[in-house]
N, C-alpha and C positions, 0 to 999 in steps of 0.2 A: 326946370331941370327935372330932370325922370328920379323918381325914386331909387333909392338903391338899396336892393331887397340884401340881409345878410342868409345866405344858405348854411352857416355854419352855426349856426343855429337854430331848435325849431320854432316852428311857426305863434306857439303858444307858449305864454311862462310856464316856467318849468317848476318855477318856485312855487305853485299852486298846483291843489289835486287836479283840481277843473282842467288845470290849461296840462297838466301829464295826462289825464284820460283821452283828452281832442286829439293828443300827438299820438298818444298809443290807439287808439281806434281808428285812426288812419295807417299807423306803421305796420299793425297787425290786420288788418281789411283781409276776411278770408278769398275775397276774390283774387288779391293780387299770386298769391300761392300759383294759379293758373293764368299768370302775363306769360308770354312770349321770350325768349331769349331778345329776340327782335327790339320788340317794346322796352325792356328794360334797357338793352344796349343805347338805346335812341336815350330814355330817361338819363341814363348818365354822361352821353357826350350834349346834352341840353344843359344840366346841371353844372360838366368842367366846365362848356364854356361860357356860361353866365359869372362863375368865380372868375373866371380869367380876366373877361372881358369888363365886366358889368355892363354890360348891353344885353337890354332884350331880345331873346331870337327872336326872329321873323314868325310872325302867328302866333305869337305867346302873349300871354296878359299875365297878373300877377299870379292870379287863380292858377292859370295853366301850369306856370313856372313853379309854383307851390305841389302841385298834382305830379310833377316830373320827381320833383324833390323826394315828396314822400313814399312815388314809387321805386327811386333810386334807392333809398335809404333799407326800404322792404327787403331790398335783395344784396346791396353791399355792405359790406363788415367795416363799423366804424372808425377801427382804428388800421387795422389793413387795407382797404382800400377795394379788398379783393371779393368776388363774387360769390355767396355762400351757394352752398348746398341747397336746392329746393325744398327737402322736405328737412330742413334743419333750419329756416326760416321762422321766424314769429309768427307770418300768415298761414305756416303748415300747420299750428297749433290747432284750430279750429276742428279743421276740415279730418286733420288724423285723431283731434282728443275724442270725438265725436263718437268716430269707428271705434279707437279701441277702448275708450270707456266705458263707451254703448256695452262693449263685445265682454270687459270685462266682468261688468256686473251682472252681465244675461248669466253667463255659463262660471261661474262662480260653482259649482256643485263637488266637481271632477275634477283628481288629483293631473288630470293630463291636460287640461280644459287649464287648469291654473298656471300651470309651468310654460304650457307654451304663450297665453296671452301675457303672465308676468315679462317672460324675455321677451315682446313683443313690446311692450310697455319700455322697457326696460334700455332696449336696441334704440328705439326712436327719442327716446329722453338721451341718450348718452349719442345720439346725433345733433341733438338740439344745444346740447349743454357746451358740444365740444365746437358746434358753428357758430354759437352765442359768447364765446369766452371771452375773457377781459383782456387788453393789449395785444401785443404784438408779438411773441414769444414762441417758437413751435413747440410742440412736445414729441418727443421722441415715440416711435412706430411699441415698443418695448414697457411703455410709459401708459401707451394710448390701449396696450391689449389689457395690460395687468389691469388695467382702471377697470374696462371695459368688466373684467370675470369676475373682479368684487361686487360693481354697481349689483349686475346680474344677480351674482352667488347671493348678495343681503336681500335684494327684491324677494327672490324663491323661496330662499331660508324664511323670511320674514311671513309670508304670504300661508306657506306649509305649515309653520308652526301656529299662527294664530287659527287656521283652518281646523286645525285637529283637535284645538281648542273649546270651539264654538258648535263642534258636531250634537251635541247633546242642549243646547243651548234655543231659543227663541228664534228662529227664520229671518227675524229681521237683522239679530248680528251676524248671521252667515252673510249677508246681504253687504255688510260693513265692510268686512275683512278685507275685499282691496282697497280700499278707502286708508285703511291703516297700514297696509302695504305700501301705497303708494308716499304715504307722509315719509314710511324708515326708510325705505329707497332715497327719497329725496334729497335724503342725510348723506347716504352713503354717495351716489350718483354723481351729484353733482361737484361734491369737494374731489371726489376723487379721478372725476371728466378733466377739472380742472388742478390737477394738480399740480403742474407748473408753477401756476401762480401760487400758492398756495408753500412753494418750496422756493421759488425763486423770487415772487414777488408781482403785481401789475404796476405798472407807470402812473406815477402821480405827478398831476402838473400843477403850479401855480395860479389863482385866475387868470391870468394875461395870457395864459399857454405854454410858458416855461418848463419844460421838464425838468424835473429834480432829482427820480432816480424811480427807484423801484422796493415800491413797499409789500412788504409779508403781511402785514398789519391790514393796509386798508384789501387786500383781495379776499382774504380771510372772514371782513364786514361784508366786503360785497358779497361774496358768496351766501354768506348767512342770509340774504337780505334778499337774496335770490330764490335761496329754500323757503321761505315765509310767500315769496309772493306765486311760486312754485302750487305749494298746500294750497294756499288762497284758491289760485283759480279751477282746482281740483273738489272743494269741499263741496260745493253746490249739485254739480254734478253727478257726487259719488256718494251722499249721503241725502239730499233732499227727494233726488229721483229715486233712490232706493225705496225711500219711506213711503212715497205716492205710490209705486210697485208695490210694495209691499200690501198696503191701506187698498188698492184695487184689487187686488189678487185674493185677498182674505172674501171680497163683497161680490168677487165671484164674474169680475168682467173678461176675465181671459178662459171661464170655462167652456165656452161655445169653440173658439181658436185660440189656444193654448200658445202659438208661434207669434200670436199678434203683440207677446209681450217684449219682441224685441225689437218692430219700428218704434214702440210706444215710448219703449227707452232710452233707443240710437236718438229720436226726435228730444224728451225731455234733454236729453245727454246736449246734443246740440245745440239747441237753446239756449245755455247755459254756458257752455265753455264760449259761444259768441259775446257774450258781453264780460266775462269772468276774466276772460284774455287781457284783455288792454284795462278792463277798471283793475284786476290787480300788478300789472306792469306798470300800472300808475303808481301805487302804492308811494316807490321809492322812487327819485329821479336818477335815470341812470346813470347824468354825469354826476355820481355824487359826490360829497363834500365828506371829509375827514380834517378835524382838529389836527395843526402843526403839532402841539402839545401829545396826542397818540402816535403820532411817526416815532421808529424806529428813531435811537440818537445818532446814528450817523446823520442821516437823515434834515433832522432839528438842525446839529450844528450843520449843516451845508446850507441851508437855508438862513440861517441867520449870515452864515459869514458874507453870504452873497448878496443879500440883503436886509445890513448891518443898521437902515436908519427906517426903513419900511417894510419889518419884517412880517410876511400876509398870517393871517389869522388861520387861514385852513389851507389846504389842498383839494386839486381835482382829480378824479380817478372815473373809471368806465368800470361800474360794477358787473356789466354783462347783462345779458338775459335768462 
């Protein structure tokens, strides 16, 4: 009797770092950023109909089947069902933190230089944030602009004032300042990308899969939990390249071509958010777990009355990306 592969869940435990890094380094694979509308369309009528059926398509092994999976997964929204945004994708992460991380730490000097790369930073994180979000829930057009002008407004604010700061100050924290930018942004960004959840709640289920309603409590975790692995995969890139910049630049290797110091850094930069990506979306498991005991008491008691003699210890929620 042929195996029966389960798709609905991944391919490695989830309950170990190891086996989150294997799923996130294939979910976030900068290559797949540049699949085909074509390719993925295929990856996901492979995918329904393997759940449907449980029969192997024709020309598939388990490997293949697993490869469909993960490039299906790259591009569709887990609790929606529906096709994200290309460059609001996991595997956009790479290919765009590269360019404007690179861009941001080059041209750090110029108050016009900062405003336009911060809203640049700023636009593409609050794509990411708002394609990446936790359940099913829309937010309103009204909801999605005002998010959008605060993320923005604290990046710039945040970015200008430490700037002004650091003018008088060692070359290497002018160096920092987005790095610090992009941590309060983060703050701001993201709770406020997702504010839905955050006022109405994401859907927490039971292990079996049972929905039980919608918690403030756990989207509020998840989001935190989002900001951390956020920072995470930023720090490397925004402060170790800077330092190595810095530590060449003093020893005098960019004074022959002075320009050569921003392949030096788009390259350290990408490097860097390549593995930074998925070991920190490792971090946390994205279906993650929240104690019944911190649920809202509505909540609690629904879960108890409905199950009165086996009542589960936690809850499942989709903290997002």
């Amino acid at each position: 009797m042929a195996k029966v592969i389960d798709l609905d869940k991944p391919r490695w435990d989830q309950g170990t770092y190891m086996g989150r890094a294997k799923h996130f380094f294939l979910m976030t694979n900068p290559l797949n950023f540049f699949t085909s509308e074509k390719r993925l369309d295929e990856a996901k009528r492979i995918v329904d109909e393997y759940r449907r059926t449980k029969v192997m398509p024709p020309g598939y092994d388990e490997e293949k089947l697993w490869a469909a999976k993960y490039l299906y997964d790259s591009a569709f929204h887990p609790d929606t069902g529906e096709k994200m945004t290309r460059i609001g994708r996991m595997s956009a992460q790479a290919p765009m933190n590269t360019l404007i991380t690179g861009c941001m730490i080059t041209f750090y000097k110029t108050t016009p230089a900062i405003v336009f790369w911060q809203w640049f930073n700023q636009t593409f994180n609050a794509v990411v944030n708002y394609t990446n979000r936790s359940g099913d829930a829309a937010i309103s057009t009204q909801q999605l602009l005002a998010s959008y002008v605060c993320a923005c407004g604290g990046a710039l604010g945040t970015a200008l004032y430490l700037n002004s700061k650091v003018k008088h100050m060692k070359p290497i924290f002018a160096r920092l300042v987005p790095f610090a930018a992009v941590c309060g942004a983060n703050f701001i960004n993201i709770p406020m990308m997702r504010s839905n959840e955050v006022l109405n709640g994401t859907p927490v289920f039971t292990p079996q899969g049972d929905r039980i309603g919608d918690s403030k409590i756990a989207a509020r975790t998840g989001i935190f939990l989002v900001c951390i692995s956020r920072i995470g995969m930023a720090l490397p890139g925004m402060t170790v390249v800077p330092f190595i910049t810095n530590w060449a630049t003093m020893r005098g290797w960019f004074n022959r071509v002075p320009m050569a110091v921003i392949p030096f850094q788009i390259f350290g930069v990408g490097f860097c958010v390549t593995f930074t990506t998925p070991l920190c979306c490792a971090l946390f498991d994205q279906k993650a777990r929240i104690s019944v005991r911190r649920l809202e008491t509505h909540l609690q008691d629904k879960i108890k009355k409905k199950y009165p003699t086996n009542t589960p210890a936690y809850t499942i929620y989709n903290k997002g990306l």
